[in-house]
C-alpha positions in Angstrom: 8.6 -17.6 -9.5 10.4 -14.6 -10.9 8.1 -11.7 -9.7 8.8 -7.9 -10.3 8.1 -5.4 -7.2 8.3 -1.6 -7.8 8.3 0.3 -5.1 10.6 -1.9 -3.7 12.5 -0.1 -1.2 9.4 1.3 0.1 7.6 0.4 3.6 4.9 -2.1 1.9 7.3 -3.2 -1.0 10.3 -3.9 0.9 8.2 -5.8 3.6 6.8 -8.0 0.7 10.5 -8.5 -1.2 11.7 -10.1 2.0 9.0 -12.3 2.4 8.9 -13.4 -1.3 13.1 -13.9 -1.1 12.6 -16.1 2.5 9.9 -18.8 0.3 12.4 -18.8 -2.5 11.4 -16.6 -5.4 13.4 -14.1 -7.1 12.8 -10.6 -7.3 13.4 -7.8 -9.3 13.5 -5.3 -7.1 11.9 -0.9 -9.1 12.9 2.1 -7.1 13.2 5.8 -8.2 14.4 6.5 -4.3 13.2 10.1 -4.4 13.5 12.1 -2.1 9.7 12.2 -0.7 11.0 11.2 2.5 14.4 10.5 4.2 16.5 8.4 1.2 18.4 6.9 4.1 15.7 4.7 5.7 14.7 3.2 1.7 18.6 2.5 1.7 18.3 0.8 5.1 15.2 -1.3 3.7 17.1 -2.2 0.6 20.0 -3.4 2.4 17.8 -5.9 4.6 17.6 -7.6 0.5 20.9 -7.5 -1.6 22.5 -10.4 0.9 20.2 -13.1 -1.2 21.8 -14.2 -4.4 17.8 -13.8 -5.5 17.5 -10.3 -5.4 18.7 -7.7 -7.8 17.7 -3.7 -7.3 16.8 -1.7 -10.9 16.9 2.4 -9.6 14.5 3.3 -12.1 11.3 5.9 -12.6 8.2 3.8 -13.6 7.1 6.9 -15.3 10.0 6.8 -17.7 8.4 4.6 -20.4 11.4 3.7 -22.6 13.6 2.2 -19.7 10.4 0.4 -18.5 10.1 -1.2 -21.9 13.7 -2.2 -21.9 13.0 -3.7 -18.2 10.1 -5.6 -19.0 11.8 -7.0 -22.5 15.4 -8.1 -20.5 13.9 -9.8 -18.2 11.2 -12.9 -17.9 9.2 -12.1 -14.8 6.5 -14.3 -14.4 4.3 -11.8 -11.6 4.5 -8.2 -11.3 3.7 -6.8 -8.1 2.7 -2.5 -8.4 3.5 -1.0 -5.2 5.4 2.2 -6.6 3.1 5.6 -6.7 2.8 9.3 -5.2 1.5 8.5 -1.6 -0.1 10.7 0.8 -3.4 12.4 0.3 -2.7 15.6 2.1 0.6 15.7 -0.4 -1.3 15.3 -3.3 -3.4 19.1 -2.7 0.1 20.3 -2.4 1.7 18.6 -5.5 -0.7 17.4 -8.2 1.8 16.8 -11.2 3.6 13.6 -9.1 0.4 11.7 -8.6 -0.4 12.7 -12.6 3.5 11.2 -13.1 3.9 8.3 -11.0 0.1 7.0 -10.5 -0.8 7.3 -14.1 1.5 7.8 -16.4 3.6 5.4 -14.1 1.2 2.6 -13.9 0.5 3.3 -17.2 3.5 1.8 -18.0 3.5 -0.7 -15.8 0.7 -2.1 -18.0 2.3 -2.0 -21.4 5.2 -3.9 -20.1 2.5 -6.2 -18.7 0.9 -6.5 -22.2 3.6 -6.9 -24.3 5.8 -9.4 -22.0 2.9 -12.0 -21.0 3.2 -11.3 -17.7 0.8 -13.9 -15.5 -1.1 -11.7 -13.1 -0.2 -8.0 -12.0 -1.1 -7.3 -8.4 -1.7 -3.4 -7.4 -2.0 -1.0 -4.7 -5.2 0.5 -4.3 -6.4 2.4 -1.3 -8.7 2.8 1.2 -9.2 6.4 0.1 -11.3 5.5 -2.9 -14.7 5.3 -1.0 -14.0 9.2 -0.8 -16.8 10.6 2.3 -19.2 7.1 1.8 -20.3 6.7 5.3 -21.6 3.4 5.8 -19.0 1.1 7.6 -18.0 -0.9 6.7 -16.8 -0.3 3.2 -17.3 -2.9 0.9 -15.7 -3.5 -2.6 -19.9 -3.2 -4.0 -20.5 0.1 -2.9 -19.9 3.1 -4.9 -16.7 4.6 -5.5 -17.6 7.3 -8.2 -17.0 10.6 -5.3 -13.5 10.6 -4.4 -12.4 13.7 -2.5 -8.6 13.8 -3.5 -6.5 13.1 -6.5 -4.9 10.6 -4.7 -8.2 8.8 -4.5 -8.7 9.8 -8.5 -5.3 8.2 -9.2 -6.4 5.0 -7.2 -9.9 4.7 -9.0 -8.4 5.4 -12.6 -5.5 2.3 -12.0 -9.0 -0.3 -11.2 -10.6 1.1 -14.3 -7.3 0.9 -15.8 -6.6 -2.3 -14.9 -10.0 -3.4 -16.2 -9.6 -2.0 -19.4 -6.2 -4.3 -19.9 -8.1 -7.8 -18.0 -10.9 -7.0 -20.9 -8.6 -6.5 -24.1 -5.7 -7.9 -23.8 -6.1 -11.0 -21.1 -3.6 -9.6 -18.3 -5.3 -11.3 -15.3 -5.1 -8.0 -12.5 -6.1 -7.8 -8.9 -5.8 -4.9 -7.3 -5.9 -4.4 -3.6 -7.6 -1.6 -1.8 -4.9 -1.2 1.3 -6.5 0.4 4.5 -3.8 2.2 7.2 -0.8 0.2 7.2 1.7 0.3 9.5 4.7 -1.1 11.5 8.6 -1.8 11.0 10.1 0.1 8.4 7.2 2.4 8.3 6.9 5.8 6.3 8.0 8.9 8.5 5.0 10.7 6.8 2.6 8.8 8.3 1.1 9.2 11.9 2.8 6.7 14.1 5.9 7.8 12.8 5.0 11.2 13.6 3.3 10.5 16.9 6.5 8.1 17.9 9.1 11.3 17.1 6.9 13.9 18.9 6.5 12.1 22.2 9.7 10.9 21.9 11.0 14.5 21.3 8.7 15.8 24.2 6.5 17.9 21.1 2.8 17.9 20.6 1.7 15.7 18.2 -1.0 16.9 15.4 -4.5 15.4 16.0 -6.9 15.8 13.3 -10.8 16.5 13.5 -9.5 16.7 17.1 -9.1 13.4 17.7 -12.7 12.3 16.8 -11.2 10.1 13.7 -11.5 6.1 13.4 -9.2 3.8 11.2 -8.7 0.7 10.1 -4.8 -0.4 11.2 -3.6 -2.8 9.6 -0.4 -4.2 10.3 2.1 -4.8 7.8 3.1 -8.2 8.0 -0.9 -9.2 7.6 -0.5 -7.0 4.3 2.0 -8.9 2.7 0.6 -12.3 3.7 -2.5 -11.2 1.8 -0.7 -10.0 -1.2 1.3 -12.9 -1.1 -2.0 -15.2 -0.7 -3.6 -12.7 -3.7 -0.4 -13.2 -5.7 -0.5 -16.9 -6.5 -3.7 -17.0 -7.7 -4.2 -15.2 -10.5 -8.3 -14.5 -11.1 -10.2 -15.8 -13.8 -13.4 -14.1 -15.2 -16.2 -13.7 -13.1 -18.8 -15.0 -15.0 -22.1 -14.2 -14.6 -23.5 -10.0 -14.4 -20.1 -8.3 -13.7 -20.1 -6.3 -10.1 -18.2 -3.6 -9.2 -15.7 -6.1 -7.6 -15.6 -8.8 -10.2 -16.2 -8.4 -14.2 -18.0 -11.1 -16.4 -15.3 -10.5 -19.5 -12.0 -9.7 -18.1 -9.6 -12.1 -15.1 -9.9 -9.0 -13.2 -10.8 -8.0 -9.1 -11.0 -5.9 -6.5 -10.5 -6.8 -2.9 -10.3 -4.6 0.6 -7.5 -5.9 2.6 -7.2 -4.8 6.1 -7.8 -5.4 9.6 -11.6 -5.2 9.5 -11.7 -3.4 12.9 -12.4 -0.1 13.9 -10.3 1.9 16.2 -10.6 5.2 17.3 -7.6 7.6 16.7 -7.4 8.2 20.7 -6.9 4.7 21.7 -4.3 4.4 19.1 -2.5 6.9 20.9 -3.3 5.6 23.9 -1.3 2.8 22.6 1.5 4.1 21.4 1.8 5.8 25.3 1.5 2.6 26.4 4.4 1.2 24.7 6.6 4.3 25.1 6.2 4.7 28.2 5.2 8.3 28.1 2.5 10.8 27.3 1.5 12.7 24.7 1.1 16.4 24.6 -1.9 16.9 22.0 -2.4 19.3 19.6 -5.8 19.4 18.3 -6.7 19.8 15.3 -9.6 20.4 12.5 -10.1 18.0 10.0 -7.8 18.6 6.8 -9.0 18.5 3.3 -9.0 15.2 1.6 -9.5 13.3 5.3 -12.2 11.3 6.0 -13.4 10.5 9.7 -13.9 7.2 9.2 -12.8 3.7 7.6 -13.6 0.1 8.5 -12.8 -2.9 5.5 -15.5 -5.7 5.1 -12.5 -8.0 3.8 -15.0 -11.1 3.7 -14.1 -11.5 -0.1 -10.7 -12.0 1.0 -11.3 -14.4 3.3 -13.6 -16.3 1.8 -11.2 -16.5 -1.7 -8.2 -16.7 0.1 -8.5 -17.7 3.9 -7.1 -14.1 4.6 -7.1 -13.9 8.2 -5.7 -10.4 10.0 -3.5 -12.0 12.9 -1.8 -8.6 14.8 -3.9 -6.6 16.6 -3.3 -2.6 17.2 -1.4 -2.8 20.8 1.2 -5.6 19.8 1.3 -4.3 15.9 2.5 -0.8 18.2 4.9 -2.5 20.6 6.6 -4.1 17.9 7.2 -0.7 15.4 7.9 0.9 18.9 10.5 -1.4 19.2 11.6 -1.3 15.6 12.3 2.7 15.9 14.1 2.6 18.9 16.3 0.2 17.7 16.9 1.6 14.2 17.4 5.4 15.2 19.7 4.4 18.3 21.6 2.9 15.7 21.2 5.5 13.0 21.9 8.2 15.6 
C-alpha cells in the first residue's frame, strides 16, 4: 500500500511512517518543517526514515493548494493519512491566522487531492479538545460537540463536518480520529512532559495548571499508531440506518476516540516522571489558562469493538521509556 502521511516529521506522523515502512508499505512522507518548535528534532525524526528504499520526504505546505495538486496528480497513493495542522490550544489564542492556514485551508486541500485522485480512505487527526467544557466523563463520540472553547477545537470540528461533507458527495470513505494526550519518544517540546522533563532536569519549577487539580487521558504513542494503523486498513462503509453523530447513513464516514480510556490526575503524572528521573519537582502553581479544560477521559469502546483496539502501555512505563528516550537523544544532541 502506497499511503501518503503529512505531517510526517512530526511526533505522531513520524511514529506512524516507521511503523508503516517496518510492515512494508511505502510512504510519501508531507512536511512544511516550520519553525513551531526546534527544526532539529523533526530532522532527527526524519532521519530515523530516509534509510528504507520505501520512503521518500516531499517539504511542502499543505496549505499551498497548487503544489498539493501537483502531489496528489504525480503520485498513486492508495491511503492518505492527515496528521499535518497548527497544534496547541494555548497557541492558537496567540496566533489565529495558522490554525485558519494549516487546519482549514490545509486540510482543505488535503480533500481535493483526495477527490480528484480516488484516493481509498483518508484517515485524520482530530482531538480530544472538541468536547470543549462537556463534563460528563467519559466523552463519548455521541455526545455533543457544538461548544468548543478554542479555535483549535473549531478547526478540529470543521475537518469532521468537512470530512462529512466529502464521504456524502463525492464517496471518499474518511475516518477521523479524535486523539486524547499523546505522548512518548520523539515527543513535542511544547507539550508538558517535555517541559516537566527539562525543568526538573534543569533544577526549574515546572508550570502546573488549575494548580494541579487537572486529569488527562495519556495515551502513549505507540498505542496511537497501532490504532491508526488498525483504523487505516479498513476503510468504513455507510452506516446505514438513522445517521449518529459518530456514524452517517449516506456517506463511508466515522468518528472514533482513540486513547487510553483512563483517568489520571496531573499530580501523579508528575509523580511519575519523579519517579523515573530520579528527582523532584519544584512546582509552580498555576490558574487554569483559557482554552484548558480540567478534565478528559475517552470511552474508545467503538474502537475496540470495530477494531479490537486495545491500549497496552500504561502512564509509569509509557514515562520511563520517553524518560529514557530524552536522556539519550539530548546527551547526544548536546
Amino acid at each position: 500500500m502506497h499511503v501518503m502521511i503529512t505531517g510526517a516529521a512530526g511526533f505522531i506522523g513520524s511514529t506512524l511512517a516507521k511503523r508503516l515502512l517496518e510492515r512494508g508499505d511505502t510512504v510519501t512522507g508531507v512536511d512544511n518543517l516550520n519553525d513551531y518548535y526546534d527544526v532539529s528534532l523533526k530532522e532527527a525524526r526524519l532521519a530515523r526514515l530516509t534509510s528504507s528504499s520505501h520512503f521518500s520526504f516531499i517539504k511542502a505546505d499543505i496549505a499551498d493548494r497548487d503544489v498539493m495538486s501537483a502531489l496528489f496528480a504525480g503520485n498513486a497513493f492508495d491511503s492518505v493519512v492527515n496528521l499535518a495542522a497548527q497544534a496547541g490550544v494555548r497557541y492558537s489564542i496567540e496566533n489565529p491566522a495558522a490554525y485558519i492556514d494549516a487546519n482549514l485551508v490545509g486540510f482543505g486541500n488535503i480533500l481535493e487531492g483526495c477527490r480528484h485522485n480516488g484516493i481509498g480512505h483518508l484517515v485524520y487527526a482530530s482531538s480530544s479538545s472538541v468536547y470543549g467544557s462537556n463534563t460528563k466523563l467519559p466523552f463519548s463520540e455521541k455526545d455533543n460537540v457544538d461548544h468548543p472553547i478554542s479555535l483549535y477545537a473549531a478547526s478540529k470540528k470543521a475537518n469532521e463536518l468537512m470530512a462529512h461533507a466529502y464521504a456524502h458527495l463525492y464517496g471518499l470513505p474518511a475516518t477521523g480520529l479524535r486523539f486524547f494526550t499523546v505522548y512518548g519518544p520523539w515527543g513535542r517540546p511544547d507539550m508538558a512532559l517535555f517541559k516537566f522533563t527539562k525543568g526538573i532536569l534543569e533544577g526549574q519549577p515546572i508550570p502546573v495548571y488549575n494548580r494541579g487539580q487537572m486529569v488527562r487521558d495519556f495515551t502513549y504513542v505507540d498505542d496511537i499508531v497501532e490504532g491508526v494503523t488498525r483504523v487505516l486498513d479498513q476503510p468504513p462503509g455507510k452506516g446505514g440506518g438513522a445517521s449518529e453523530p459518530d456514524r452517517s447513513a449516506s456517506a463511508p464516514w466515522r468518528i472514533y476516540n482513540i486513547g487510553n480510556s483512563s483517568r489520571v490526575q496531573l499530580m501523579d503524572y508528575i509523580q511519575a516522571l519523579e519517579k523515573a528521573l530520579g528527582r523532584k519537582a519544584t512546582l509552580e502553581l498555576l490558574p487554569m489558562q483559557d482554552g484548558d479544560v480540567p478534565a478528559t477521559e475517552a470511552d474508545v469502546s467503538a474502537l475496540e469493538s470495530d477494531f479490537g483496539y486495545r491500549p497496552q502501555v500504561g502512564v509509569e512505563e509509557g514515562i520511563k521509556r520517553f524518560v529514557e528516550w530524552y536522556r539519550s537523544y539530548y546527551s547526544k544532541a548536546g
